[in-house]
C-alpha positions in Angstrom: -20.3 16.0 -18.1 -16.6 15.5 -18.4 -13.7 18.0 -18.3 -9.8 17.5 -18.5 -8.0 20.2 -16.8 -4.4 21.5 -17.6 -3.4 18.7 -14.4 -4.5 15.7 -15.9 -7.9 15.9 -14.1 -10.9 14.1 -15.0 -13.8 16.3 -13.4 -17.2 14.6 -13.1 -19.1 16.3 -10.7 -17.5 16.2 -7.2 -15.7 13.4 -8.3 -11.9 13.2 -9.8 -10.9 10.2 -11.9 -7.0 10.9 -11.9 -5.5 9.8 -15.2 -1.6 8.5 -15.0 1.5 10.9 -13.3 3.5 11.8 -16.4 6.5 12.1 -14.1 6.9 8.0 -13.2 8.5 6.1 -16.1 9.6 2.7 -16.7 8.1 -0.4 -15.2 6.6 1.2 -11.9 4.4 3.3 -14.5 3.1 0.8 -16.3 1.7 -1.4 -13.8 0.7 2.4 -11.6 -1.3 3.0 -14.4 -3.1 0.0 -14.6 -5.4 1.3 -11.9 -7.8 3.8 -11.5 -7.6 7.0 -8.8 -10.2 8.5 -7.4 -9.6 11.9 -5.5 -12.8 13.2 -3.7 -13.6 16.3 -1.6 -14.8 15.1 1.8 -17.0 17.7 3.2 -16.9 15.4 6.5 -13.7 15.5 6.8 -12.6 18.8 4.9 -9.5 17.2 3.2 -9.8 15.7 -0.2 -9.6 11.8 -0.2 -7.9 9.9 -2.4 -8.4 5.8 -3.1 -7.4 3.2 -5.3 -10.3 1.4 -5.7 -9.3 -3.0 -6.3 -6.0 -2.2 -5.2 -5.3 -1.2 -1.9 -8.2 -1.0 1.6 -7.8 2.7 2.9 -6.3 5.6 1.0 -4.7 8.6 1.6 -5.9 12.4 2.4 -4.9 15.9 2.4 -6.0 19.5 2.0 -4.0 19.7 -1.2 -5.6 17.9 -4.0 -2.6 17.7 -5.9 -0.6 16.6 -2.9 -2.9 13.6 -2.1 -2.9 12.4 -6.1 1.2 12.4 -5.8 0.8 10.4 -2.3 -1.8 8.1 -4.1 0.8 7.4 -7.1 3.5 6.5 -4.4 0.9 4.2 -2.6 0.0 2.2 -5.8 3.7 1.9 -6.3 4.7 0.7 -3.1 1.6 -2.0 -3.3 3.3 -2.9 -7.0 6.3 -3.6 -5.1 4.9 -5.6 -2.2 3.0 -7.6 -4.4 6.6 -7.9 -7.2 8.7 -8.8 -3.7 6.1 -11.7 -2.2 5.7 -13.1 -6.2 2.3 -12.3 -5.4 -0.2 -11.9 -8.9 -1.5 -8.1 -9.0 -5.0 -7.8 -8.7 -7.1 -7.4 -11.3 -6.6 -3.4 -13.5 -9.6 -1.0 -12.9 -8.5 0.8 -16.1 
């Protein structure tokens, strides 16, 4: 079953699909929200974990889930901007 709460969170399960940041605009949010993020509780690890699946290798983590979304939006634009600088095609949306 799927839920949206007052953040902009998908909840499946233990699973967050994170729809787009409201607060980016212009170019940087269009091509942000092109891809899907996932924030996940890591019992493991006791942070939540947050990927961008077909984007980027790795992530980002935290004990704030709110915290590691922002971090995830600033890691999808900085890949955006490595890929704009080398005139490098973006990989393929997961939207």
């Amino acid at each position: 079953m799927l839920g949206v709460d007052v953040n902009g969170l998908v909840v499946r399960q233990s699973m967050l699909f994170l729809l787009p940041n409201k607060r980016c605009t212009g170019h940087l949010m269009k091509k942000r929200n092109q891809y899907l993020k996932v924030v996940e509780w890591s019992e493991e690890d006791q942070c939540f974990i947050g990927r961008v699946p077909g984007l980027t290798l790795g992530g980002v983590h935290g004990k704030n889930e709110a915290k590691v979304y922002e971090k995830l939006c600033d890691l999808v634009d900085e890949w955006v901007m490595i890929y704009e600088e080398d005139a490098a095609p973006l990989p393929v949306p997961t939207t």
